[in-house]
N, C-alpha and C positions, 0 to 999 in steps of 0.2 A: 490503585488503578493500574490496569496494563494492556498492552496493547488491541489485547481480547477486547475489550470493554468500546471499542470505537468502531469494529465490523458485527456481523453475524454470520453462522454458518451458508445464510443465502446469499451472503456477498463475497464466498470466496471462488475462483471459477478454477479448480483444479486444471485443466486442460486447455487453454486457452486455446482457440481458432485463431485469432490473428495472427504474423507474419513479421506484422512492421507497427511502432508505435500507434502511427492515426487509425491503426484497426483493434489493434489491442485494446486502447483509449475509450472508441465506440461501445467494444465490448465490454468492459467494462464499470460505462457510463447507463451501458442497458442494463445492468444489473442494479446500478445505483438508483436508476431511475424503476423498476421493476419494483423494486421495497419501498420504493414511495419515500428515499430517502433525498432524490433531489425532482423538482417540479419540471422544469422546463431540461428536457434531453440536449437538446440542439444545444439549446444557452451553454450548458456545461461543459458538452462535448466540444463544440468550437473553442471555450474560455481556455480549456484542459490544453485543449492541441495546438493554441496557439502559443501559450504560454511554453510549454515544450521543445516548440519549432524555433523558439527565441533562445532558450538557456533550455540546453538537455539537462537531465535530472538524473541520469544514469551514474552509477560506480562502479568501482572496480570489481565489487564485490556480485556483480552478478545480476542487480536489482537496480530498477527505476523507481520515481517517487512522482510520476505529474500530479499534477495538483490546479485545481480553479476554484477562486475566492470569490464568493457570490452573496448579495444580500439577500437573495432569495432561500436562501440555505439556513437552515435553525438549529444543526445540528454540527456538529466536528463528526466526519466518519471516516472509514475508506472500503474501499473495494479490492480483494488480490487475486491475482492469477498469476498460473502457473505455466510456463509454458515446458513442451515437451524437448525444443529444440532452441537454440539461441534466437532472439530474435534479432533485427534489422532496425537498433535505436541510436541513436544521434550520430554527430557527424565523427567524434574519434575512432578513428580505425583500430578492428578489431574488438569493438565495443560487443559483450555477448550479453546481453540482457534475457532471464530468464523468469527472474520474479519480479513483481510488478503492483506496485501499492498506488492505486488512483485515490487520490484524497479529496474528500471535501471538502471547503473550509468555511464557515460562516463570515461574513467581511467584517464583523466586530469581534472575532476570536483573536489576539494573538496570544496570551498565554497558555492554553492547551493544547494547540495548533505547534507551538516552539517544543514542549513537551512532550507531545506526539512526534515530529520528527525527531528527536533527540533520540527517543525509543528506538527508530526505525535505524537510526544512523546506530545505536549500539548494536541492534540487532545484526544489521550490514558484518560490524564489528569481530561478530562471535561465528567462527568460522561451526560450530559444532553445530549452533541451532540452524544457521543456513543450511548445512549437511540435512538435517531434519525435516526441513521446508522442504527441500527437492525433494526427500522419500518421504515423505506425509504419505499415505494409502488414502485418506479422505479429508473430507472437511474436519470431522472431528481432531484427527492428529495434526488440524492446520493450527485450530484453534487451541489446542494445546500448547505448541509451540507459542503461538502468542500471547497466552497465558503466562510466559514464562520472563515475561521481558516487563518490570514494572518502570513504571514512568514514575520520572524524579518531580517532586512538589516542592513547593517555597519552605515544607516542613525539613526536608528532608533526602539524603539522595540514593535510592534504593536502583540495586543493577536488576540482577538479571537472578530470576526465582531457582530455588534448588529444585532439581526434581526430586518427588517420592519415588521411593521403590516399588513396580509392580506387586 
């Protein structure tokens, strides 16, 4: 399993319009909600941004991770975007947030959900594939890159895929 396996190419937003987290968050929560992957807009997007405004999610690394835990939710997903210019997320100064994973999380999930971030957090990790993320030309080479990152299971604990040669 890897990180591929928890978006689709409909939920990645190459070019984000927002600015500042509470817009990014919207947008992003339109797309999740668009796939029909969360029911109630509002419910999420308020849970997301509140959760956010309480403990930022942001690192060093360039990316955020909000996240709302909903019983209405039957799936573990998420949604990314990309922004073209740093955005304007939490309160540490000089925070530049550029990529942006909005998660869903089912409220009976924690072991895929721990799994999943653990992915995102190696991902953060791996300065080559972030380099990748920023230059993806499309969804498809977003999805590749997340291809590339498997998630560790109670079997076993698998990094980060080799790539093949063109």
């Amino acid at each position: 399993m890897t990180l591929a396996d928890f978006t689709s190419p409909a939920l990645i937003v190459p070019h984000l319009h927002g600015h500042d987290a509470a817009a990014v968050i919207q947008e992003l929560s339109r797309a999740l909600h668009g796939q029909n992957r969360i029911l109630d807009l509002l419910l999420f997007y308020h849970t997301a941004l509140n959760r956010e405004l309480m403990v930022s999610t942001d690192m060093e690394a360039g990316m955020a991770f909000p996240h709302a835990r909903l019983a209405t939710l039957k799936e573990l997903c998420f949604a990314f975007g990309r922004s073209d210019a740093p955005l304007a997320w939490g309160i540490r100064p000089g925070s530049a947030v550029r990529l942006v994973f909005l998660i869903a999380v089912p409220a009976t999930d924690s072991t895929q959900h721990l799994a999943l971030i653990s992915g995102l957090t190696r991902l953060a990790m791996n300065s080559r594939l972030v380099e990748k993320l920023h230059a993806a030309q499309d969804t498809t080479q977003v999805m590749e890159v997340l291809n590339q990152v498997e998630l560790r299971t109670v079997s076993g604990p698998p990094a980060v895929r080799k790539e093949t040669p063109c």
